[in-house]
C-alpha positions in Angstrom: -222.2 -12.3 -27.8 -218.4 -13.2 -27.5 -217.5 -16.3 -29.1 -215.3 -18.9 -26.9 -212.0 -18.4 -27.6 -210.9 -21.9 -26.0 -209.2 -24.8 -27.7 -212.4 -26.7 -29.5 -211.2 -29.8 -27.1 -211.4 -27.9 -24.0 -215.4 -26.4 -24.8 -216.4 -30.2 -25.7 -215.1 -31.5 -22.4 -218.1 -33.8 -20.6 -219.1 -32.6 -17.5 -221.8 -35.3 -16.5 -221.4 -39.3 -16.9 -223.9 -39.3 -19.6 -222.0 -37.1 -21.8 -218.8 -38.9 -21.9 -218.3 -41.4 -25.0 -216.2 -44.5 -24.6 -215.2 -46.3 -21.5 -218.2 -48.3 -21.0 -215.6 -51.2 -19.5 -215.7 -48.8 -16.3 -218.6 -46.2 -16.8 -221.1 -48.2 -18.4 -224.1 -49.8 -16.6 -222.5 -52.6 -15.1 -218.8 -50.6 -14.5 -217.1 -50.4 -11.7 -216.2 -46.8 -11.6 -220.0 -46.0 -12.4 -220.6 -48.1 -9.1 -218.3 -46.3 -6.9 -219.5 -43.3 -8.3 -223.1 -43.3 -7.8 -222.5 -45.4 -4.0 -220.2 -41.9 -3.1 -217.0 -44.1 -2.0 -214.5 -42.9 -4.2 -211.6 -44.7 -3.4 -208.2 -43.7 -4.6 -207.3 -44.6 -7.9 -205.2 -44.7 -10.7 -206.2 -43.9 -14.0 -204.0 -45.6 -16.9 -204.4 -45.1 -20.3 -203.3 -43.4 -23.3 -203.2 -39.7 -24.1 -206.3 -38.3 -24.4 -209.0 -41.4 -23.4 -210.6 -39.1 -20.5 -208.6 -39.5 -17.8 -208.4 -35.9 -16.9 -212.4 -35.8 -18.2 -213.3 -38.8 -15.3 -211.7 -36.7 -12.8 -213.8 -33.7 -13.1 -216.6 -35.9 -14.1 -215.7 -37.5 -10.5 -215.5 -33.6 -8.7 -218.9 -32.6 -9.9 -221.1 -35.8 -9.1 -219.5 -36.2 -5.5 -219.6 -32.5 -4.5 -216.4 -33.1 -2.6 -213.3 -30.1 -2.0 -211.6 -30.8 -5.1 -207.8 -29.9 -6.1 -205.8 -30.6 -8.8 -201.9 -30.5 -9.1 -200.1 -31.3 -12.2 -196.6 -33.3 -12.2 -195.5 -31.4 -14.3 -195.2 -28.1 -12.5 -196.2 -29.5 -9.0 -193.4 -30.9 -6.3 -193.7 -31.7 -2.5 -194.6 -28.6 -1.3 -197.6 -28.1 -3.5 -198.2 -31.6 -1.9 -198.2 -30.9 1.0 -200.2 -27.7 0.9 -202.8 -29.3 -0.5 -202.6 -32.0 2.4 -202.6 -29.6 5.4 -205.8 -28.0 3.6 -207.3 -31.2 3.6 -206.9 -31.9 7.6 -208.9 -29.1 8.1 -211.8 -30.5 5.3 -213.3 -33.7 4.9 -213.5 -35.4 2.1 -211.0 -33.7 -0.2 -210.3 -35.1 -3.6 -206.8 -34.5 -4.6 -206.6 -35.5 -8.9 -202.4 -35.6 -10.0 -201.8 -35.7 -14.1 -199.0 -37.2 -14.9 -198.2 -38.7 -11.6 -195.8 -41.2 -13.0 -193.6 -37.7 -13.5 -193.6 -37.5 -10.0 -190.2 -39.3 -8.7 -190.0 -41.4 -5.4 -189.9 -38.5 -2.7 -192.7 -37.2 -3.7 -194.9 -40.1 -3.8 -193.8 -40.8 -0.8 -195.2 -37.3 0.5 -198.8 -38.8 -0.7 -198.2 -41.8 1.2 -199.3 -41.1 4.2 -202.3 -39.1 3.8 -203.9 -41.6 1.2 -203.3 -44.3 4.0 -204.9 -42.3 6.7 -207.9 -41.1 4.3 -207.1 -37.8 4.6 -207.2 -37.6 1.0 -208.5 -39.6 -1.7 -205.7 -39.4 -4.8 -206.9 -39.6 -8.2 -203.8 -40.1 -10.7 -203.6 -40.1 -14.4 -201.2 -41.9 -16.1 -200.1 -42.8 -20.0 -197.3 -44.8 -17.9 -197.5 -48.4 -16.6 -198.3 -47.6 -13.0 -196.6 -50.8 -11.8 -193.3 -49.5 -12.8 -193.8 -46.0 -12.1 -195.7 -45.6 -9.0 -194.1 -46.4 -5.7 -195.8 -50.4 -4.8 -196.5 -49.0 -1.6 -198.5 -46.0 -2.8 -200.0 -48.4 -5.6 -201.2 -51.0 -3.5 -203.6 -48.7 -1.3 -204.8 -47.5 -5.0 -207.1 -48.9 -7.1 -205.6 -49.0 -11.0 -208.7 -48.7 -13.6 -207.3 -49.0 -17.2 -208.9 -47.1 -19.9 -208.9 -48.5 -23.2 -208.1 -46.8 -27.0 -211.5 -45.1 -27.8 -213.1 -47.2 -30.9 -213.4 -45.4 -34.3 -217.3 -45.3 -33.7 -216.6 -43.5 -30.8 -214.2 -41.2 -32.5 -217.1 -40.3 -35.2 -219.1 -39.6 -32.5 -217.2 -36.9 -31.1 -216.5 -35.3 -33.8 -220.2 -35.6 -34.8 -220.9 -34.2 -31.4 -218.4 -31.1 -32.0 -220.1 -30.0 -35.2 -223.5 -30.4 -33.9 -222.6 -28.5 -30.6 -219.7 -26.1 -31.0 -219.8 -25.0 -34.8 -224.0 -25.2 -35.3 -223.7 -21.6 -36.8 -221.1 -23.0 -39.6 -222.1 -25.2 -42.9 -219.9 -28.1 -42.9 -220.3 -32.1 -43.9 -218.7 -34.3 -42.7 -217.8 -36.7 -46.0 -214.5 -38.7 -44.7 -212.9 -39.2 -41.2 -210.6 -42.0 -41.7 -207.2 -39.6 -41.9 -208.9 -37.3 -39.2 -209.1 -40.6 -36.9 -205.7 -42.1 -38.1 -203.7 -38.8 -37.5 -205.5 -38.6 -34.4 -203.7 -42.0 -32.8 -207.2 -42.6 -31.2 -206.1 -39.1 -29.1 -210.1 -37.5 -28.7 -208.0 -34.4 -28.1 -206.0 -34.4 -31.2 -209.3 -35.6 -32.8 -210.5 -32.2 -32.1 -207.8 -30.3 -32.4 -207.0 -31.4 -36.3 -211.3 -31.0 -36.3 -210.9 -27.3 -35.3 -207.5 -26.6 -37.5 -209.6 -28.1 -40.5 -213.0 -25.9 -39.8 -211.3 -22.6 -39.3 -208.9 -22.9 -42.2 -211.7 -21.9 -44.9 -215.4 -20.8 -44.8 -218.1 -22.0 -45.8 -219.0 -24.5 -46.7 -216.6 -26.9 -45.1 -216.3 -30.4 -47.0 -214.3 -32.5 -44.8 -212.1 -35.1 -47.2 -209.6 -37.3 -46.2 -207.3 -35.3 -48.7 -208.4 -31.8 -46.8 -207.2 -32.9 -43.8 -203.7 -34.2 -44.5 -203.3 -31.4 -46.5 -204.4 -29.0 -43.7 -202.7 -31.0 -41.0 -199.2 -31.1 -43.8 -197.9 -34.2 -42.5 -198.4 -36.7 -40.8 -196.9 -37.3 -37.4 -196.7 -40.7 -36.1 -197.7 -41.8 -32.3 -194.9 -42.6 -30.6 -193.9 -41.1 -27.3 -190.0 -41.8 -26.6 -190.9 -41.7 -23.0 -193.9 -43.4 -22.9 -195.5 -47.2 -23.1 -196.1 -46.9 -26.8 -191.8 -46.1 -27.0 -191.8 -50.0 -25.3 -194.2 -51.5 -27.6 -193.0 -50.6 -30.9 -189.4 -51.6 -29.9 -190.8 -54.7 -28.5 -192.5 -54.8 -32.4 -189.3 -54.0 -33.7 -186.8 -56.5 -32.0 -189.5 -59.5 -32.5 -190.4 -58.7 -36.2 -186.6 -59.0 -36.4 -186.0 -62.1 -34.5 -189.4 -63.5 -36.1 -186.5 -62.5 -39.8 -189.7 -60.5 -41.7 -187.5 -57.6 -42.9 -191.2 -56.0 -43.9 -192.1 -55.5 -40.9 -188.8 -55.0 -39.2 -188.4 -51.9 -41.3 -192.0 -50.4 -41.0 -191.1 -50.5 -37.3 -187.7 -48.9 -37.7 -189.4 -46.2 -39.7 -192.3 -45.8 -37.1 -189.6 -44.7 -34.5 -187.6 -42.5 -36.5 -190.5 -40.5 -37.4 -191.2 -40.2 -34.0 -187.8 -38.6 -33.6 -186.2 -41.3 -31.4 -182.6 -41.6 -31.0 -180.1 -43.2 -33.5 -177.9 -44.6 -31.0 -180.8 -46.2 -29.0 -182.1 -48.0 -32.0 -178.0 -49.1 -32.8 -177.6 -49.9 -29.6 -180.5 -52.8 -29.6 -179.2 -54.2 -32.8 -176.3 -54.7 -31.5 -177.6 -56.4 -28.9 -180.0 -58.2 -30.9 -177.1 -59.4 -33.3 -175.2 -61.3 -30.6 -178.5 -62.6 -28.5 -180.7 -63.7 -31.7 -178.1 -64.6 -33.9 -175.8 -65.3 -32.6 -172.9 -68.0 -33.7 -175.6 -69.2 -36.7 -173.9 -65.9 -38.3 -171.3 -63.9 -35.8 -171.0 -61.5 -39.0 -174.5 -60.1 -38.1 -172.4 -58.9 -34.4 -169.8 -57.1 -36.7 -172.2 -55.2 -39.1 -174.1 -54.5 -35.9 -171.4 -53.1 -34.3 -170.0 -51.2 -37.7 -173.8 -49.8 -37.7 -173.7 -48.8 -34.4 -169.9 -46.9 -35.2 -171.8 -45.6 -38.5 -174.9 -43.6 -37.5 -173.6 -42.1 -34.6 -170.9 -40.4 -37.1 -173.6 -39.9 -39.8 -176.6 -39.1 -37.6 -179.8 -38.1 -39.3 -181.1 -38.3 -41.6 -178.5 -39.9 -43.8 -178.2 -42.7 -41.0 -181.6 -44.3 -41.6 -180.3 -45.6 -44.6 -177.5 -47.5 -42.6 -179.8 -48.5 -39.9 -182.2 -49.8 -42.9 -179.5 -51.7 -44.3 -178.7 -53.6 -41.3 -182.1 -54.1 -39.7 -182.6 -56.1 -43.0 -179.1 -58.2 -42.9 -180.1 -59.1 -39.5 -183.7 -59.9 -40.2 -182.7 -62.3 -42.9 -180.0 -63.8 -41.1 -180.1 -67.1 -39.8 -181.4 -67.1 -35.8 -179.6 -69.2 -32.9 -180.0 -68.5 -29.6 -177.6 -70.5 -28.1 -175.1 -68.0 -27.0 -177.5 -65.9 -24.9 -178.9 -69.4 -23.0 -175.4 -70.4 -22.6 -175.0 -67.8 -20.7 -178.2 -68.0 -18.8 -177.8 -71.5 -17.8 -174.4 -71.1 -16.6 -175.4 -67.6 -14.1 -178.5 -70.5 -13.1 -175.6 -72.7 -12.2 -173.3 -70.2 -10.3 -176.6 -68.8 -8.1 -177.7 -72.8 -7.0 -173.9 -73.7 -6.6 -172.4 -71.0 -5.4 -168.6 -70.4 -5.8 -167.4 -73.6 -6.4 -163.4 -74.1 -6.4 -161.8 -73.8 -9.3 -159.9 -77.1 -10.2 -156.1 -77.1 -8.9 -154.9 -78.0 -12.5 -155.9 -74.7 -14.3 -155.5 -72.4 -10.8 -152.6 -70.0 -11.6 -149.4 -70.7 -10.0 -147.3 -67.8 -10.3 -145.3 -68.6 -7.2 -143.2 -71.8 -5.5 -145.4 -72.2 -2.2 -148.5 -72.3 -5.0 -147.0 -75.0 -7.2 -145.6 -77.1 -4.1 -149.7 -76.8 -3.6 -150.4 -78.5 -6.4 -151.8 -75.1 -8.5 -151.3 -76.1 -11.9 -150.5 -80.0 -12.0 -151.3 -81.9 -14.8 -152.1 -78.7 -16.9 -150.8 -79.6 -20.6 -150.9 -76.7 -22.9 -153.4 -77.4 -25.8 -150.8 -75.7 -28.4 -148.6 -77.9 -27.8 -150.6 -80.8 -29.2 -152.2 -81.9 -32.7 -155.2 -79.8 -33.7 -154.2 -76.9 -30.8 -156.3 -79.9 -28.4 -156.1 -81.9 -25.8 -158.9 -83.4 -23.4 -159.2 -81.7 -20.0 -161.2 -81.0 -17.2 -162.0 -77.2 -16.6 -165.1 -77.4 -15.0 -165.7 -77.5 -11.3 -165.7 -80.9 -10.1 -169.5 -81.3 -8.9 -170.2 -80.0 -12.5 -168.3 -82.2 -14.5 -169.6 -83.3 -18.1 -172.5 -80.1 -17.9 -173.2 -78.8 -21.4 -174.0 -75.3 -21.2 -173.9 -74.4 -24.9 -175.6 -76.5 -27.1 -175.1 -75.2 -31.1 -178.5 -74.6 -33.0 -180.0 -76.3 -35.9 -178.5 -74.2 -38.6 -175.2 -74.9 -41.2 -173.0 -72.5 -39.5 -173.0 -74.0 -35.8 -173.6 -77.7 -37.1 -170.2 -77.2 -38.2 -169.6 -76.2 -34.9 -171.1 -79.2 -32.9 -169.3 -81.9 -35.1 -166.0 -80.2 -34.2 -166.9 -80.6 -30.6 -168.3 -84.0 -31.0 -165.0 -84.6 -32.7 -162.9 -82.8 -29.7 -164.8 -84.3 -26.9 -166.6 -87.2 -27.8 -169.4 -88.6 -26.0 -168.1 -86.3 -22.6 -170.5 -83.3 -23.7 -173.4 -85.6 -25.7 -172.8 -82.9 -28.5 
């Protein structure tokens, strides 16, 4: 008898409801998929999760309960004339299933070749995705979908799998199962990867196979960190990275910084948001935080890796202990709120620019004194538009550095700005 020479994932693929592990959200008694499932009216649906949750798995879970033409196109390879073959076998069947991986891959034309046949029923579209669908689906294709999210599979139900793998696909081999917490952490949660490192580990040696958590990491050499530069976790651990920084717990902000360059990402894009996280979280409360930022930024992209993560280390830290203001950035805010409800209001005659005599005889320019030419490089004015006269727009925060910035203004101006 030939042995099966296919990927250990691909043999331990469920092909009935009852074989799949996790999920229960959506598949278990009282889930909605289940529901739709077992009444036949499959509508068409997203499926959004992370790599290797079952999203493919549900799909040809769906194909063999329904008994429905069934065909599969991947994003990947597929454009809009595999689309559309697909769609002008389907107006001669009834019923047809079309399942896209990847879909958020697929850019705006051709969704928009799916459009139409979904909204007719000529198809019903099944799409996996690791993306958010709401920002990578076309809202019009989306909203005739219904989006099901899959969830992380639980370490109990990662045991289980690979407790089901050495029970089903290696019963002929001696092997124990002793520790699985580096199989599961190297796995990222990814049943596929599970079984993958689960098959690299088994056919390394013979028997018998004692499973450590030291076997594994040796066998697997290193270990490779989840993070997908195009994908949702890329946004979360940046999100973790720029708010363990704001939140100033250098700790964290450099177990983030490490977690993306081991997933590979690029030195300027992680530059680039300290930079911008210099200037928006710190602001004034220390504007040398902008300039080490910037020299950073200057630094790396000379240096590149993996001498740069030394630089970006340095100033991830600087900036998480830095004092936090972020005046600056609502300044700004408020001021763009003002312009939209206002609109352009006129800019006062006495700072207009009056470069010639019909412009002067206007008034352009009257009563304009030039602060240099008085004590402290001062003198009161008006440069706001009139209906906003007296608005404070940046108000310095509660820290030593702009303090001494508000009691020069209170100083300047007095009671006009309430600083």
């Amino acid at each position: 008898m030939l042995q099966d020479q296919r990927p250990l994932a691909e043999r331990m693929r469920p092909h009935q409801l009852d074989e799949l592990l996790g999920q229960s959200h959506l598949l278990g008694e009282d889930g909605p998929l289940k529901a739709a499932l077992q009444s036949g009216a499959i509508p068409s649906l997203i499926l959004w999760g992370p790599p290797g949750v079952g999203k493919t798995t549900i799909a040809n879970i769906i194909a063999n309960q329904v008994k429905r033409p069934f065909y599969t196109l991947s994003a990947i390879s597929s454009g809009v004339k595999e689309v559309r073959e697909v769609i002008a076998k389907a107006t001669r069947q009834s019923g047809v299933i079309l399942f896209i991986d990847e879909i958020h891959r697929f850019n705006k034309s051709q969704q928009d070749a799916l459009l139409g046949a979904v909204e007719k029923g000529t198809i019903t579209l099944i799409g996996a995705t690791t993306e958010n669908p709401s920002f990578e689906v076309n809202s019009a294709l989306l909203s005739r979908c219904q989006v099901y999210i899959l969830k992380p599979l639980s370490k109990v139900d990662l045991i289980a799998i690979l407790e089901k793998a050495i029970e089903n696909a290696y019963q002929h081999r001696v092997i124990k199962l002793e520790q699985t917490s580096a199989m599961i952490n190297l796995s990222g949660g990814d049943a596929r990867r599970l079984l993958n490192l689960l098959q690299l580990v088994v056919e390394s040696e013979p028997d018998p196979v004692i499973i450590t958590d030291k076997k594994v990491v040796d066998v697997a050499q290193r270990r490779v960190a989840l993070y997908d530069k195009g994908g949702e976790q890329h946004y979360d651990i940046i999100s973790a990275f720029i708010k363990s920084v704001r939140g100033s717990d250098p700790n964290a902000a450099v177990y983030w910084l490490a977690r993306m360059i081991e997933g590979g990402e690029e030195v300027k894009f992680i530059a680039r948001r300290l930079v911008i996280l210099a200037s928006e979280d710190i602001g004034n409360a220390n504007p040398t935080a902008l300039v080490m930022a910037t020299n950073c930024f200057q630094a790396v992209n000379m240096i590149g890796y993996p001498e740069a993560e030394i630089i970006l280390s340095q100033c991830v830290t600087y900036l998480a202990c830095s004092p936090k203001s972020n005046a600056s950035y609502m300044a700004v805010k408020m001021a763009k709120n003002l312009v939209r409800e206002h609109g352009d209001l006129p800019v006062p005659l006495s700072i207009r620019n009056a470069p010639t005599k019909l412009m002067k005889a206007e008034g352009y320019g009257e009563g304009y004194q030039y602060a240099h030419d008085h004590p402290g490089n001062f003198i009161k004015h008006e440069f706001l538009p009139k209906e906003l006269e007296g608005t404070k727009l940046y108000d310095p925060g509660k820290n030593s550095r702009e303090q001494e910035l508000r009691a020069r203004l209170k100083a300047m101006w007095q009671d006009k700005y309430n600083y």
